[in-house]
Structures are given as structure tokens and as C-alpha cells.
N, C-alpha and C positions, 0 to 999 in steps of 0.2 A: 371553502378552502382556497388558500391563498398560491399560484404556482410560488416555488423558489429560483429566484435567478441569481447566476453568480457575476458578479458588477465587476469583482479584481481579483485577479492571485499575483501572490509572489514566492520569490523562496532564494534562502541564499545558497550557494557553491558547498557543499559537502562535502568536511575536510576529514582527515585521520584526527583522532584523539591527541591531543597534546598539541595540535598546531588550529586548533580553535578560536575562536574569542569565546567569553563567559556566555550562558544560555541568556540572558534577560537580552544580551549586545543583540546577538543573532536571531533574535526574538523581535525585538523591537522593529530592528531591520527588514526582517520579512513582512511582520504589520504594517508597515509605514508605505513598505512595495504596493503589496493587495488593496489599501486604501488608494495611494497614487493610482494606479490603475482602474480603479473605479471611481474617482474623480470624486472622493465623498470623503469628509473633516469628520477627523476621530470623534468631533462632537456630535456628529449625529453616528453613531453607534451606540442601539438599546441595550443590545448585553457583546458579552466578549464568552468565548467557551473557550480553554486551552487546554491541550493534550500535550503527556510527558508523563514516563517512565520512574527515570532516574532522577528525582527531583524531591526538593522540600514543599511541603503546605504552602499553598499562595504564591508557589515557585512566578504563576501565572501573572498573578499581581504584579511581581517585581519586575517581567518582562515589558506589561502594558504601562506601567508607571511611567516606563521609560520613554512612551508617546503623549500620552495623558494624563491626568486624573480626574476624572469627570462624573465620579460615586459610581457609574453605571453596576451592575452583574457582575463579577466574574467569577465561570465556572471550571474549576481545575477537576479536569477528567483524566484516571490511569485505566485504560482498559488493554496491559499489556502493548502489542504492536499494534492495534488498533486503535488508541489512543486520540491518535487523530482524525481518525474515521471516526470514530462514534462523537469527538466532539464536533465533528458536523453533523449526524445523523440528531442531534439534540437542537442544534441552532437552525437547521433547514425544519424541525416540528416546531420550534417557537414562530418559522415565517408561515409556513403555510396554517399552523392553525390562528391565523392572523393576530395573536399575542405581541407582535412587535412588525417594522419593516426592515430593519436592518442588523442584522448580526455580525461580528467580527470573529474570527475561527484561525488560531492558532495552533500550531507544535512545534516544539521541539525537544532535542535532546544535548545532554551533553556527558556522553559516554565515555567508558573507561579502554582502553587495548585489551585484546584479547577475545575469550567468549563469552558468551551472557552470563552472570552469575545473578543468584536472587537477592534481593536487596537485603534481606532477612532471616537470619539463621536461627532465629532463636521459637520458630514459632511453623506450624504447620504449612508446608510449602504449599504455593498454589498448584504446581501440579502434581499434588498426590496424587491424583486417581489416574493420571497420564502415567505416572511411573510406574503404579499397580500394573495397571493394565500393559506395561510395553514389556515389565519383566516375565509376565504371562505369554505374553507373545513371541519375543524374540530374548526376553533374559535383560539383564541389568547391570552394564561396565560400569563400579562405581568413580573408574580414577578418567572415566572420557564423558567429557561436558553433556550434557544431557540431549543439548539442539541438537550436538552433531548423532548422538544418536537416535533421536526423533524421526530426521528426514533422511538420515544416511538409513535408516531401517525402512521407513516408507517406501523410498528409491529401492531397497532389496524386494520386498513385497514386489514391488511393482515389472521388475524385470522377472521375479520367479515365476508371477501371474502371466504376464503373456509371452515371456521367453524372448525376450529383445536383450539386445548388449546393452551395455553400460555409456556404451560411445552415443546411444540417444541421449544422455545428461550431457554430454559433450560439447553435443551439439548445438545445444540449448546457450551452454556457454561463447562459443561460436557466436552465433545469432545474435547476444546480449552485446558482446562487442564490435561488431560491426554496424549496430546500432550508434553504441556510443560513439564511437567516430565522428558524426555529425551533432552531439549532442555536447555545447559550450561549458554543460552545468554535471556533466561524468565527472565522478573523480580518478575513474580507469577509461581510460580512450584510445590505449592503443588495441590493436587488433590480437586476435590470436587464431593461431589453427586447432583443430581437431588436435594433432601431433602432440600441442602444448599442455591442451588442457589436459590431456590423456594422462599424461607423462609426471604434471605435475605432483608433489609430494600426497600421498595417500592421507588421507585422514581419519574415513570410518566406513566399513562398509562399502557401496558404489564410490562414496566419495574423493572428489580429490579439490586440494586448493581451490583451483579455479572453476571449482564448483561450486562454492560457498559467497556470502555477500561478505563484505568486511562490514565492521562497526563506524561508526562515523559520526559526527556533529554536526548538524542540523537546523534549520527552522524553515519553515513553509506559513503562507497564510491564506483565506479566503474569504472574501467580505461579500454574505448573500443578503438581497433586498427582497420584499416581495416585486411581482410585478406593478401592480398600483404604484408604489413608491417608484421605482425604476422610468414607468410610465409620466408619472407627476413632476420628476428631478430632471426630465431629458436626461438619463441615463441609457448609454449603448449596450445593455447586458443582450447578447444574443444567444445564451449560453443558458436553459432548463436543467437543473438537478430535475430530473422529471422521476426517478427510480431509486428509492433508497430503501435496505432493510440491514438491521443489525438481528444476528440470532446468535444464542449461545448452543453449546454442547445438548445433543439429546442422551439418552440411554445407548445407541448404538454408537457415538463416538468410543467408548466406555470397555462393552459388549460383546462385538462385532466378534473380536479378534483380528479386526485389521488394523494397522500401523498405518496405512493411509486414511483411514477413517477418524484416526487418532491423531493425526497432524488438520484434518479440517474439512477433505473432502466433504464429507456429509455432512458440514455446518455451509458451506460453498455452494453446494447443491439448492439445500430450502433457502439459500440470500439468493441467488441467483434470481430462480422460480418467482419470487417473490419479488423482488425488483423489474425486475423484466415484466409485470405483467402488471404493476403500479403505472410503468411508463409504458404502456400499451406497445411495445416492439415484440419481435422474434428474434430466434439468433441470427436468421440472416441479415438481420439489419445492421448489423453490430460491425463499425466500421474499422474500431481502434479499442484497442484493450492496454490499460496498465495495470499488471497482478502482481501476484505476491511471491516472488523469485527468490527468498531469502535462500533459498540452497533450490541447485536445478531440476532435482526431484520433483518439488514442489511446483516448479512450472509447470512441466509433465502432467502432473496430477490436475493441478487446478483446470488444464484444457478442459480434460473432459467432465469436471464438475463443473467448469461453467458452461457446457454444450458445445465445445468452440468443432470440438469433433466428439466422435463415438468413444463409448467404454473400451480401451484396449488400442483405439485409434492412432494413439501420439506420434508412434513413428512413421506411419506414413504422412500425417499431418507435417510434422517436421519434414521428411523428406522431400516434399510434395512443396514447400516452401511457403505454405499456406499459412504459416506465422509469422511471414514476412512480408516486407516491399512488393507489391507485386502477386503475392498470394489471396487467400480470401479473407482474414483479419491480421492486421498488424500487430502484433503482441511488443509490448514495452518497448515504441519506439525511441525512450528514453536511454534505454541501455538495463534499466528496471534494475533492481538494489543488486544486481550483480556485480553493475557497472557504476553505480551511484554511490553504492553503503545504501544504510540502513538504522539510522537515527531515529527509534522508533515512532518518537510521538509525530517528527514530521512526515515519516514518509505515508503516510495516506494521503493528507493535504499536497506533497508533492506531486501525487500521481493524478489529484484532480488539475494543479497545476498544469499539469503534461498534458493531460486530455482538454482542457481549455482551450490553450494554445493551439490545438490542430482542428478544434471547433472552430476558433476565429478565423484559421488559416492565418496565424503566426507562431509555426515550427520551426519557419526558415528550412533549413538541408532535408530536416528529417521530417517536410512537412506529408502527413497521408494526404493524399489528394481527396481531396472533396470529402472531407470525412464530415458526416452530421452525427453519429451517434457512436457515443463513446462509453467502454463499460470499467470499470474501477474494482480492486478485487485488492482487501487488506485484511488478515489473519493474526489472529494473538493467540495464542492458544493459553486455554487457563479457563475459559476460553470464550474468545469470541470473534466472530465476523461479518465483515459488511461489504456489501456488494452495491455499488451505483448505478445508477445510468443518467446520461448526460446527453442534450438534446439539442441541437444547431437550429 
């Protein structure tokens, strides 16, 4: 078994819908970044894997076209928001099971205003059995988008279970932008208070606005070698995918009756477990985290599926500031899809992007000091999720 090293990433500025360039532009552009940074000619890239959502057949092709055409691979992956997590989690198994040394690993997206809708109406949705199951639960608003009801119901579950306010999502929100602040590549960077996000227009449930990620346009990229090849090119990769697992849904996402188990908890849990013990760490090692913030619930929740604190823990972790600068792990010192968007097929590649940069110590503002291990946390539901670990 071959280690994986990550040699480059790039990723461009994530804008609102309608003020984009076309996905192949924003595509090619992020390729061209992750290659430049790893100091290696599209022509030596064995295969290419791209992730994306909202997109035609061979959307992938028409991206990489636009760097090369060099017959290699290329594999167009939709795994909902994971998209681009799992088209790494496929290109890091072609390096380490020594089948290739060098892989090229794309997403993006290019999305519509508004909330998610399913690309297809005409045919059995993907989450039928998430709807089953949520209308058992908490019932089924057919005229309010499905996401806001997914995690605005989670988020309820979650304050009725340990009897905390709502102003912990708040908080979270808080946290997210005062991140961004130092973060060049936010497409939200100014700050906000508790007051704001409180106050902001209700949505569903705990929810309010600026609780939610916006949609956005996108592309990210990641060009991994093995180490031999790395070793052989004079290549500076100092940066081990050392921890990767993708898992789908069991019977208890399903089952449970919980609505946080149904957004991914318990797929988060077995990725974690599993990652974490591929690349032989504990959680106290874990110096920097970029997770899956698509509404603040969700951050809430992910904590403690990824160990960061105890079942029911959140708010004093929150209070405690122990998700922040100066606390015991830095959670999304990007500003995380709160403050970014959330272009699906890039943002998992964005977030290794992010955890990169504070492995090499080039954060800049927002750099974690001396961070050597970083964990990565991207959720689709439908469903799937992967969990990294990255190694200085």
C-alpha cells in the first residue's frame, strides 16, 4: 500500500448564482491552481475523478478539456454534497492501491437561487425513505423545501433532547463569521452578533437566515501522488491523506426516530471511527476541523458525532470556546459553508483545500498554529458520508 500525498490544491472565490462564469471556466481554473501548486503538467495525470451535482454526462470532460486532452480516465461522480469527497475517496484508492501515482480530483458546481430542488420530477425521489421517515417523526410541510425541514427538525430534536436555547445555533453562526473575517475566499465576511442572527427572518423550526448556508458557484481541486512518485519528482507534498472512509445510510438512519440520525449523525459516527483509526490518531490529536455546516444545527450535531465533545456536550463546548482560536479544536476556520456557500460538488475539496493550507502553515490571518492534523467532514444525504484525516 501506497501512502497518499496531496502535492496541490486550489479553489476559486465562491460567488451567488447568476454572477458566476460557466462550470467547465471555474473548473478548469481550479485544475490548473492544484496542478500549479504541485508543480506537475496535466500530462502526467493517470486519471482525473470529478464531482458535481447539477450537471450534464461528461459535464467533467468539458471542464478538463479545457486544460488538456490527453485520452487519460475521466470519472464523473454525483454523490449528492459529497460529490467531491467521495471523488477523492476513489482517486486516494487508485494511489494507495498502487494502480497509478498521480490523480487529478475536481468539483464543482453551478447552481440555481434559492433552495435545493431535485433535478427530477418525474421518477422516484432520492429521498424517499428520508421523507417516510421524517413525516413519522416530526410530519411533512409539503409547501416548505425539504433541507429547511431536515435540519431545522434535527436542530428541534436536538434542543428538546438536552433543553438548550436555540441561541446555541446562533452561536455557531457568530463563530462562522468571525472566522470569515480573515478568510480572502468567504463570500460573507462581515461579522455579526448573536442580536443579528437571532433576530434574523425565521425560516423553519429553530431556524433563522443566518442560520442557513446560501447556494453558490464553485470549483475546487486536488492533485494526489503517491509518495514514491512525490519522492522521485522532488516533490514538496508534506501533507498525508493518512484517514479516509465513505459510508452510506444503515437501518437506524431510517429507524431510530431521530431526525438527527436522519440528517447523518450515525453515518458521521461509523466515518469518523473508521478514519480515525486508518490514520492511527485519537481525537485529541485533531488540531483543525472543516465540517459540514450546511445549516447550524448541523454543526451542533456533527461535534459530537465526530467526538470533538460528549453526547449532549455542544453548549458548553461552544461556550467554553473550544471551537475556536484558542480553544481545543478549531472548527471551520474558513468561515465553513455558512460563510462560503456551498456549491456542492466543490465543497468537500474546498475543505481539504482549507485543511492543507493550515498543514503547510499557509492560512495567513486565520493560520491554527502548529496544526499537524486535520479532520474533514462532508455529508449528502440520499445518502452518503466521508470523513478524512490529514497528516503534517
Amino acid at each position: 500500500m501506497s501512502k497518499a500525498m496531496v502535492a496541490g490544491v486550489g479553489m476559486v472565490k465562491f460567488v451567488k448564482p447568476g454572477k458566476n462564469e460557466q462550470y467547465d471556466v471555474m473548473g478548469a481554473k481550479a485544475a490548473r491552481t492544484a496542478l500549479d501548486d504541485a508543480g506537475i503538467s496535466y500530462d502526467a495525470v493517470q486519471q482525473a475523478y470529478v464531482g458535481y451535482v447539477y450537471g450534464d454526462t461528461c459535464s467533467g470532460q468539458t471542464a478538463l478539456y479545457g486544460v488538456g486532452q490527453t485520452q487519460i480516465p475521466v470519472v464523473n461522480v454525483n454523490n449528492a454534497c459529497a460529490s467531491g469527497s467521495t471523488a477523492l475517496f476513489l482517486a486516494r484508492q487508485a494511489i494507495t492501491s498502487g494502480a497509478i501515482d498521480v490523480a487529478l480530483v475536481l468539483g464543482f458546481e453551478q447552481m440555481s437561487p434559492g433552495a435545493l430542488e431535485l433535478p427530477s420530477q418525474d421518477r422516484t425521489p432520492i429521498t424517499v425513505r428520508i421523507d417516510k421517515a421524517m413525516d413519522e417523526i416530526r410530519g411533512f410541510d409539503d409547501k416548505v423545501p425539504t433541507g429547511l425541514q431536515y435540519f431545522g427538525g434535527a436542530g428541534a430534536e436536538y434542543l428538546e433532547t438536552y433543553n438548550v436555547g436555540a441561541e446555541l445555533f446562533g452561536r455557531v453562526s457568530v463563530k462562522a463569521r468571525s472566522h470569515a473575517v480573515r478568510n480572502p475566499y468567504a463570500l460573507f465576511s462581515e461579522p455579526l452578533t448573536l442580536e443579528q442572527v437571532m433576530q434574523s427572518p425565521h425560516i423553519f423550526g429553530p431556524l433563522t437566515r443566518l442560520m442557513c448556508c446560501p447556494p453558490t458557484c464553485g470549483a475546487a481541486a486536488v492533485v494526489l501522488v503517491s509518495e514514491r512518485y512525490a519522492r522521485e519528482h522532488g516533490i514538496k507534498a508534506e501533507v498525508e491523506l493518512a484517514g479516509m472512509s465513505l459510508v452510506t445510510d444503515g437501518p437506524a438512519s431510517f429507524e431510530s426516530g431521530s431526525m438527527i440520525n436522519l440528517v447523518g449523525a450515525g453515518m458521521t459516527r461509523r466515518a469518523s471511527a473508521h478514519a480515525y483509526a486508518q490514520a492511527g490518531i485519537d481525537v485529541a490529536d485533531i488540531d483543525v476541523v472543516e465540517l459540514h455546516d450546511c445549516f447550524a444545527p448541523n454543526e451542533v450535531i456533527s461535534y459530537e458525532a465526530l467526538g470533538l465533545c460528549p453526547e449532549g456536550g455542544a453548549e458548553k463546548f461552544v461556550l467554553d470556546g473550544d471551537n475556536t482560536f484558542g480553544g481545543r479544536v478549531v472548527t471551520n476556520p474558513s468561515g465553513g459553508l455558512l460563510s462560503k456557500g456551498h456549491p456542492l460538488g466543490a465543497t468537500g475539496l474546498a475543505q481539504i483545500t482549507e485543511l492543507t493550507w493550515h498543514l503547510r502553515g499557509q492560512a495567513g490571518d486565520r493560520q491554527v498554529p502548529d496544526a499537524r492534523v486535520g479532520v474533514q467532514h462532508n455529508v449528502g444525504l440520499g445518502g452518503a458520508c466521508v470523513v478524512s484525516v490529514l497528516k503534517r
